[in-house]
C-alpha positions as CSV (number, residue, x, y, z in Angstrom):
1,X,108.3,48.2,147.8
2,X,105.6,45.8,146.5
3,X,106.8,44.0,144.0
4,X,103.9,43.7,142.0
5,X,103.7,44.3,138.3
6,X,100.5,45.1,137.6
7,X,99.9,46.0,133.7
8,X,96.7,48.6,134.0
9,X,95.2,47.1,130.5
10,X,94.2,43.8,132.4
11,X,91.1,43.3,133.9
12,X,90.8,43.1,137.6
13,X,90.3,39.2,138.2
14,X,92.8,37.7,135.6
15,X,95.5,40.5,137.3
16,X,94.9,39.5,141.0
17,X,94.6,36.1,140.4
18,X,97.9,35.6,139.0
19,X,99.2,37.7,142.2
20,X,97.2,36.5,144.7
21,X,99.8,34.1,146.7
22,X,101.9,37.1,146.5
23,X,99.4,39.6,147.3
24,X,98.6,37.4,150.8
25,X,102.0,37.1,151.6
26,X,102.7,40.9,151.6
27,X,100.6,41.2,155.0
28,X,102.9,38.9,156.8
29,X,106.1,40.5,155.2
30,X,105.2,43.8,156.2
31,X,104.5,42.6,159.3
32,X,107.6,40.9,160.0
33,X,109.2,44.0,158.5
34,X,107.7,46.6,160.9
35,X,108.4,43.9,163.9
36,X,111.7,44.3,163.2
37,X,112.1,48.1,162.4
38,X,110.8,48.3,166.1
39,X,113.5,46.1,167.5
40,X,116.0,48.5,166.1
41,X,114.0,51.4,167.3
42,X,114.1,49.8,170.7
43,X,118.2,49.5,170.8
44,X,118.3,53.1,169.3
45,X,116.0,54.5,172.2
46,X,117.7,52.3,174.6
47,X,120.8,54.1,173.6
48,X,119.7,57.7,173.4
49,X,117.8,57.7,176.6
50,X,119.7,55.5,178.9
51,X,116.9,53.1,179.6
52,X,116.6,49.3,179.6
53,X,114.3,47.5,177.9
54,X,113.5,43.8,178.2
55,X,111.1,43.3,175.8
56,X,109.3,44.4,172.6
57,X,105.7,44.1,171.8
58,X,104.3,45.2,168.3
59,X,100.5,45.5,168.0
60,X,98.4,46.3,164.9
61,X,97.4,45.1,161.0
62,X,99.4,44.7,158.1
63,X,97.7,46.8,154.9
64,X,94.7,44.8,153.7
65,X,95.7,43.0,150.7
66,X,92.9,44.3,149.2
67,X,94.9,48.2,149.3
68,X,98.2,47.3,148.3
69,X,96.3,45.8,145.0
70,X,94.4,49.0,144.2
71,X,97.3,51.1,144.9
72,X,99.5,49.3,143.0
73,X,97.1,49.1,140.1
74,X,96.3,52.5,140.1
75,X,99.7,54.5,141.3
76,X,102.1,52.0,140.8
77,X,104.7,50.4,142.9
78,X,106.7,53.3,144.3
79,X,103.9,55.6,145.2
80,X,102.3,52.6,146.8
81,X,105.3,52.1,149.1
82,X,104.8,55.9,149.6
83,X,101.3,55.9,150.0
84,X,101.0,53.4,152.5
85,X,104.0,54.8,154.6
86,X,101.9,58.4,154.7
87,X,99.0,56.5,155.9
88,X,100.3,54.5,158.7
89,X,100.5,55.8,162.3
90,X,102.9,54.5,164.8
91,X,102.2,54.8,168.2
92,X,105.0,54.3,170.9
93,X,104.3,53.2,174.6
94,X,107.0,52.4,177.5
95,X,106.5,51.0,180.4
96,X,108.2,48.6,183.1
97,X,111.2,48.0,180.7
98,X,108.5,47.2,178.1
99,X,108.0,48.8,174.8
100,X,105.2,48.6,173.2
101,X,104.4,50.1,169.6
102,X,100.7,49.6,168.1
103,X,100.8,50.3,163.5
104,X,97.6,51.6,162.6
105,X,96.8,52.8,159.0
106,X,94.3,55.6,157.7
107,X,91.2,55.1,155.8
108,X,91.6,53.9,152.1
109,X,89.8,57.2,151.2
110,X,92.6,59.2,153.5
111,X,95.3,57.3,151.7
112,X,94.7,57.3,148.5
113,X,93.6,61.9,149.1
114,X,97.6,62.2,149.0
115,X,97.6,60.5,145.6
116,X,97.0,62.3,142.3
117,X,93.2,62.7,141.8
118,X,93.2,60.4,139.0
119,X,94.6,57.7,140.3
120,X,93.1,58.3,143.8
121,X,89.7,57.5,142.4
122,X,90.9,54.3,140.4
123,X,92.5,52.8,143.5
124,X,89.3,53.8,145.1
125,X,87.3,52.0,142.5
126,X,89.1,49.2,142.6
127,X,89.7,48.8,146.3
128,X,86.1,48.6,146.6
129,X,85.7,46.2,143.6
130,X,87.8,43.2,145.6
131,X,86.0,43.9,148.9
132,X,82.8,43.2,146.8
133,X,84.2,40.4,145.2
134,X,86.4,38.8,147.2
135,X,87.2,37.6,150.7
136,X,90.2,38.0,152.9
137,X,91.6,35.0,151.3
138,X,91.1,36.4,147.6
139,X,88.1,33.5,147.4
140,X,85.1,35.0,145.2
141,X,82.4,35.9,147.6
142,X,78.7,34.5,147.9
143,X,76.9,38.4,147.2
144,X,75.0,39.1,150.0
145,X,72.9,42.7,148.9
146,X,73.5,45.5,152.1
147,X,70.1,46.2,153.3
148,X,68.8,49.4,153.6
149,X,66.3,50.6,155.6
150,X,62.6,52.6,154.0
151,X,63.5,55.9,155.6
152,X,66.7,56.3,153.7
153,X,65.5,54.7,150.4
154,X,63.0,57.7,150.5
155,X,65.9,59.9,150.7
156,X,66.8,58.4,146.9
157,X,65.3,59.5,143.4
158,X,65.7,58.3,139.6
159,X,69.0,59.5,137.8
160,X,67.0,60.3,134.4
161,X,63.9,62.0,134.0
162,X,62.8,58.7,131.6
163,X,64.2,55.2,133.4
164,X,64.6,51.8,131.4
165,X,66.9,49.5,133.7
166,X,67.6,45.8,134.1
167,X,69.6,44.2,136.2
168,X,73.3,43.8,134.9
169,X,74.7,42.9,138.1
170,X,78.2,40.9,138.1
171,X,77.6,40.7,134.4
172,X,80.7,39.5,132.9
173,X,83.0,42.4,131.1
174,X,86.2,42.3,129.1
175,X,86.0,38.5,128.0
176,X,84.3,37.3,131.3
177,X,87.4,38.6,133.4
178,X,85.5,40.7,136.0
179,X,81.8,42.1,137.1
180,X,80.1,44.5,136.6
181,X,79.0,46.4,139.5
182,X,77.0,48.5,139.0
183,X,73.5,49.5,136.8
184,X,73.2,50.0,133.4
185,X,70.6,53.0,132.2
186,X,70.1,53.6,128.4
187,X,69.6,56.8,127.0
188,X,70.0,59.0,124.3
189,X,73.2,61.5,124.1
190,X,73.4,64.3,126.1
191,X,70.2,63.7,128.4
192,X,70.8,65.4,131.7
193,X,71.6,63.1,134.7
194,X,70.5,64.2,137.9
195,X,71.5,63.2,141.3
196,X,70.1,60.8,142.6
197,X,70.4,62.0,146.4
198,X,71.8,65.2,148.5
199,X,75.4,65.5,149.1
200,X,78.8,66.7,148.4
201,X,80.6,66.1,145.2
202,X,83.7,64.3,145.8
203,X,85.2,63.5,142.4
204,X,85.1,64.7,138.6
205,X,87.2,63.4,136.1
206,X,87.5,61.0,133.3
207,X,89.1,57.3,134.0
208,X,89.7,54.6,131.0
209,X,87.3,51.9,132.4
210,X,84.3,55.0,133.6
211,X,84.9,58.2,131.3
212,X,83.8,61.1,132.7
213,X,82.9,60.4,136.1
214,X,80.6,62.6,138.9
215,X,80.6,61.1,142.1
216,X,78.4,62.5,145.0
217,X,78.7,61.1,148.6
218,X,75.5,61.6,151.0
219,X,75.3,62.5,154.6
220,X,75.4,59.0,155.6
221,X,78.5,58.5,153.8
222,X,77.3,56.4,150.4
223,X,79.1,57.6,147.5
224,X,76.8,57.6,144.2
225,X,79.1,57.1,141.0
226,X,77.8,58.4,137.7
227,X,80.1,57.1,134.3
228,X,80.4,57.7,130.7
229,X,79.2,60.7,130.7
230,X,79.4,62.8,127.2
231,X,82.1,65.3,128.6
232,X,83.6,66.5,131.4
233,X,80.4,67.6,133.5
234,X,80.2,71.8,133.7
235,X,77.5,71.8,136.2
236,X,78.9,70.8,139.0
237,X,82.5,71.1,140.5
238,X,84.5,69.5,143.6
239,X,83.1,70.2,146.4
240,X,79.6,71.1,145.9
241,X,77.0,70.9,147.8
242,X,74.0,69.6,145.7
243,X,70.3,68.9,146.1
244,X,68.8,65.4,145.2
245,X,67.2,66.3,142.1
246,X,69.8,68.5,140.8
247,X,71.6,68.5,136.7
248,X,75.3,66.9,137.2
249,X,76.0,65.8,133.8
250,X,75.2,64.6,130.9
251,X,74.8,61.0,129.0
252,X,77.3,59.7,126.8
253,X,79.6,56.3,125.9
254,X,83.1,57.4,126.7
255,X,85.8,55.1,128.9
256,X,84.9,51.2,128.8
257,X,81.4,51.7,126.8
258,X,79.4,50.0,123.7
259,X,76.7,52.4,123.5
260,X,75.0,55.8,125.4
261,X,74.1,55.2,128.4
262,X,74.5,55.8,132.6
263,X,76.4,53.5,134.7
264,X,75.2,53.9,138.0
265,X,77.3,52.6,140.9
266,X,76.7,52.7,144.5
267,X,79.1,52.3,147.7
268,X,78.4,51.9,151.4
269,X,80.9,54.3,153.8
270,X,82.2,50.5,154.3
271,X,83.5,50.7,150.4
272,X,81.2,47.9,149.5
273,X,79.3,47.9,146.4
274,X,75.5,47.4,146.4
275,X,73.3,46.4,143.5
276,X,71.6,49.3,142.3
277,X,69.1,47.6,140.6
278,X,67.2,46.8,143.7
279,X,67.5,50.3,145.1
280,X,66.4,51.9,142.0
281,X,62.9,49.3,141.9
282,X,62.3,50.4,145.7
283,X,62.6,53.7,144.8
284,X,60.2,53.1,142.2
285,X,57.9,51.3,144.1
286,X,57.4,54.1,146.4
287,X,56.9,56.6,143.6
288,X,60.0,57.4,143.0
């Protein structure tokens, strides 16, 4: 197990900072852990197969800390322990009296597929809100934006047919306990929101901190996250294929919001965030 207890209503930075020792130390107990499942694997296979073996050698990674967070957050402790057991592979080599057993684990977005939908896309939120944020050693981060090239902002269009933006990045939310990451669009209720690229929706649902979500993920593998909209969208469902340009929803205020409006995120296919701000001007610039 984790041993983390995570209360949901807490924003992200308060919550991890009070288990961040913790947090660190879980990579080094697992690994210890696994190092020492093996060694009793070694005795059993030892015994079962009538073979000697000197020596043990166990290769691989612990879970990023960064993963047992979200999917404690979001699924709580037990699924976690469940979740990450389902997404680690074990691979057994033996050779001159030497075994040899490498631990590898899945992709976040693999792991957290066996979860409930729901709380598959939180841990996926929020997984890719500490890689934003923070470093290896849960030390906030000096932003650097991703940079993307011209061909593939051409590929991009305006969410809204009318577009007032400003930059919100890592504005402070909930009392100045975490950032926002993301882009705030105002509009009036129930404007349509289009997509903003091609691609394949991968989510719909409602969450407490983004209402009704849409998210889309491109060819390249950037996933486009649309929030608060009015109502569970009924343009679009799972697994759609969609044109840029294309109705996905509608505005609205529900989940963590203050007023109607679109909260645009967007998310390399390395889970981190980039400002949208910036995309959307470059996207304006070349007329958009």
């Amino acid at each position: 197990g984790t041993a983390f207890d995570f209360d949901t209503e807490r924003p992200y930075a308060e919550e991890i900072a009070s288990h961040g020792e913790e947090l660190i130390a879980f990579e080094e107990r697992f690994f210890d852990e696994a190092r020492t499942a093996l060694c009793l694997a070694a005795e059993h296979t030892a015994s079962a197969f009538g073979v000697e073996i000197k020596n043990t050698d166990f290769q691989g990674d612990a879970p990023e800390w960064q993963l047992v967070a979200a999917l404690a957050w979001a699924c709580g402790e037990q699924q976690t322990a469940k979740l990450l057991r389902s997404g680690c592979t074990v691979d057994i080599d033996y050779k001159d009296d030497k075994l040899t057993a490498r631990l590898s684990f899945a992709d976040v977005n693999d792991i957290t597929a066996a979860a409930e939908p729901e709380e598959g896309f939180s841990a996926r939120m929020i997984y890719s809100y500490f890689l934003t944020v923070f470093d290896d050693k849960l030390v906030p981060k000096d932003y650097q934006m991703p940079e993307l090239g011209e061909d593939y902002l051409q590929t991009i269009s305006f969410p809204l047919a009318r577009m007032y933006f400003y930059n919100s990045w890592y504005g402070p939310r909930q009392y100045s306990t975490r950032y926002h990451l993301g882009m705030d669009i105002h509009s009036t209720a129930d404007t349509r929101i289009f997509s903003c690229t091609e691609g394949t929706v991968t989510a719909i649902g409602f969450n407490e901190i983004a209402g009704y979500y849409v998210v889309v993920t491109d060819p390249a593998g950037y996933e486009y996250h649309y929030y608060h909209m009015i109502r569970r969208t009924e343009h679009v469902s799972v697994g759609d294929t969609v044109e840029r340009g294309e109705v996905i929803g509608n505005v609205g205020s529900t989940g963590n919001s203050d007023g109607y409006h679109l909260h645009l995120s967007i998310i390399t296919p390395e889970h981190i965030h980039l400002n949208p701000y910036y995309v959307m001007c470059a996207v304006r610039d070349m007329g958009g």
